[in-house]
Structure formats: structure tokens, C-alpha cells
C-alpha positions as CSV (number, residue, x, y, z in Angstrom):
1,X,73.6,226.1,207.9
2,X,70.4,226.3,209.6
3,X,71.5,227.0,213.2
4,X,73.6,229.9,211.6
5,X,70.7,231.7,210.1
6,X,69.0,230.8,213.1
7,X,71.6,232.6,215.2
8,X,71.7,236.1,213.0
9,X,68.5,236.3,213.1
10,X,68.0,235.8,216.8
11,X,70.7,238.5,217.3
12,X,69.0,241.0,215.0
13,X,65.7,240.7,216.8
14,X,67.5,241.0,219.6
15,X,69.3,244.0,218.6
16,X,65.8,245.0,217.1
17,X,64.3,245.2,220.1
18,X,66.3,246.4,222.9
19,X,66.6,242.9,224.1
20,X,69.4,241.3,225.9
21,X,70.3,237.6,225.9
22,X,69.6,237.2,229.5
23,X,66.0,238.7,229.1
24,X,65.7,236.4,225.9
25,X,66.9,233.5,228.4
26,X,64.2,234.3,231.3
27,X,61.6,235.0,228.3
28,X,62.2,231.5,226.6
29,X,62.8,229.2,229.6
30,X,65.9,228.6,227.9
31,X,69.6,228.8,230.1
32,X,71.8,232.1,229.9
33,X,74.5,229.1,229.1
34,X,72.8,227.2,226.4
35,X,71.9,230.5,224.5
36,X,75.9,231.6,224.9
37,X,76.6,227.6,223.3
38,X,74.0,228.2,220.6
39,X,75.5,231.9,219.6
40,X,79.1,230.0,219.5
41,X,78.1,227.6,217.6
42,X,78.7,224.6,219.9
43,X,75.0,224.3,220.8
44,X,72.2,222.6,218.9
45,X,68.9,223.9,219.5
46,X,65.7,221.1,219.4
47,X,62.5,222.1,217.8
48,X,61.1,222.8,221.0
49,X,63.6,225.1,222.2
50,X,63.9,227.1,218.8
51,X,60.1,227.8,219.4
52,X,60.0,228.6,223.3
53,X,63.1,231.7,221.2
54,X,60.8,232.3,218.9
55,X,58.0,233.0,221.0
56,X,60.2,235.2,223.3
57,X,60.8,237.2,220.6
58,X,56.9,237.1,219.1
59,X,57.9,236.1,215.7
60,X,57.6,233.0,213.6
61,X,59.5,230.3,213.8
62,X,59.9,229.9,210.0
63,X,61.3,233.4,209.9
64,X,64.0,232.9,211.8
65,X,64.8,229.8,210.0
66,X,64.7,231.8,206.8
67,X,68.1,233.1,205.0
68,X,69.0,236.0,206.6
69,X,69.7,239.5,204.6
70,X,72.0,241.0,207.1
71,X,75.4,241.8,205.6
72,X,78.8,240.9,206.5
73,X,79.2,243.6,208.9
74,X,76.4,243.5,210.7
75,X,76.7,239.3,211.2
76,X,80.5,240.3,212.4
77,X,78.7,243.1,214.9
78,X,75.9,241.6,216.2
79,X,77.9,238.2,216.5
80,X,80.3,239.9,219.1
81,X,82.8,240.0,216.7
82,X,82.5,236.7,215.9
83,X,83.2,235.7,212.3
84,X,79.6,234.5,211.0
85,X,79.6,233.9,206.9
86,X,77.2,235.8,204.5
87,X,74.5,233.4,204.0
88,X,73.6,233.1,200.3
89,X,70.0,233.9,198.9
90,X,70.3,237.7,201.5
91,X,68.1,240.2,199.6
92,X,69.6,242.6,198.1
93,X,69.6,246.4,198.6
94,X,66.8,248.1,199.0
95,X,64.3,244.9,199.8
96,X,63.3,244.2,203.5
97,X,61.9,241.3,204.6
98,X,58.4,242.4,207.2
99,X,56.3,240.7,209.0
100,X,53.3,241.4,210.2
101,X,49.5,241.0,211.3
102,X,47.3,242.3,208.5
103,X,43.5,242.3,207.5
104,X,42.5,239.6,204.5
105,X,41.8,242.8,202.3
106,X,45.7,244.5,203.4
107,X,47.2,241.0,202.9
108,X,45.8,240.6,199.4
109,X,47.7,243.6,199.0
110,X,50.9,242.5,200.3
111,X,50.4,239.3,198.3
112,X,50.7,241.6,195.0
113,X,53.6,243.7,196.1
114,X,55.7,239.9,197.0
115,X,55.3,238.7,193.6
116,X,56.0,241.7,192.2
117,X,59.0,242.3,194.0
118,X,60.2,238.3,193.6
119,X,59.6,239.1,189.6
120,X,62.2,242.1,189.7
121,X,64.9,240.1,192.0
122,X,64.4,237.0,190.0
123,X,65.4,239.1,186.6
124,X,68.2,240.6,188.5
């Protein structure tokens, strides 16, 4: 399951951000091929390699290990058609998942607004 929300959300950054696998692939170190194996599914990223993506892309490892909250259409899309499942846990409507670089004071903040927002999903 893991290399499958791995996978959407390397595609969605890279949708994100104008970025094509063979940029991602000169970026990360990582071969044009071994991406194209890890997208279907026949490739099995190491730690290393998943982190030489993530870096590539500047975000955190842990959020592209995280569930993804893409929807069926959009895994289908940015999967090149491919059939990927709806992961379970994917926010619903109207919640985004952000991450970013904040001050102590801003991340306080932020802190509040996550366990408010965890409160209203978790009474459903």
C-alpha cells in the first residue's frame, strides 16, 4: 500500500509543479526507467531512493508516505490512465492537506486549526 500512496503523491507534485518525470529523474539521481517501474508498480523504491524523490520535489518524505486525498479520477489521470485504487483515510471535501515553513508564533496557530479540524472529521 505504501508504494501506491507513494506513487499518487509523487504524480500530484509532479503535476503540481509543472514537473515532468524525466526532470524528476535528472533532479533525484534516480533512472527515467526505474521511475517508469515504480509508477507501474513493478518497482520497489529503498529508503534512499524515496528520499533523493523527495528532495527533488522539496517536500517531506513523510508526506509523501502519507494517505493520499486525491480522488478516483484524478489517481486514474495522473496515473496515465492507469487504474490506481482510492486509498482509504483521503480527506474529505473541503479539507487540504498543506505544508509549509512557518514562524513558531504562525505554527502555534496552525497547531489549533489541525485539532480543530481533526475534531470535526473525527465526528463525521
Amino acid at each position: 500500500m505504501y508504494s501506491q500512496i507513494f506513487l499518487t503523491n509523487v504524480l500530484r507534485l509532479l503535476d503540481e509543479r509543472g514537473m515532468t518525470r524525466q526532470e524528476l529523474s535528472e533532479a533525484s539521481g534516480v533512472s527515467i526507467s526505474f521511475l517508469s517501474d515504480i509508477a507501474n508498480d513493478k518497482g520497489n523504491p529503498s529508503l534512499d531512493t524515496m528520499e533523493a524523490i523527495a528532495a527533488s520535489l522539496n517536500a517531506p518524505l513523510p508526506m509523501l508516505l502519507e494517505v493520499t486525498d486525491l480522488d478516483h479520477e484524478s489517481l486514474i489521470e495522473l496515473g496515465g490512465g492507469r487504474p490506481v485504487t482510492t486509498l482509504p483515510n483521503a480527506l474529505p471535501a473541503g479539507f487540504v492537506r498543506v505544508w509549509a515553513i512557518v514562524t513558531e508564533h504562525q505554527a502555534f496557530q496552525v497547531r489549533k486549526w489541525d485539532e480543530a479540524a481533526k475534531k470535526k472529521l473525527a465526528k463525521g
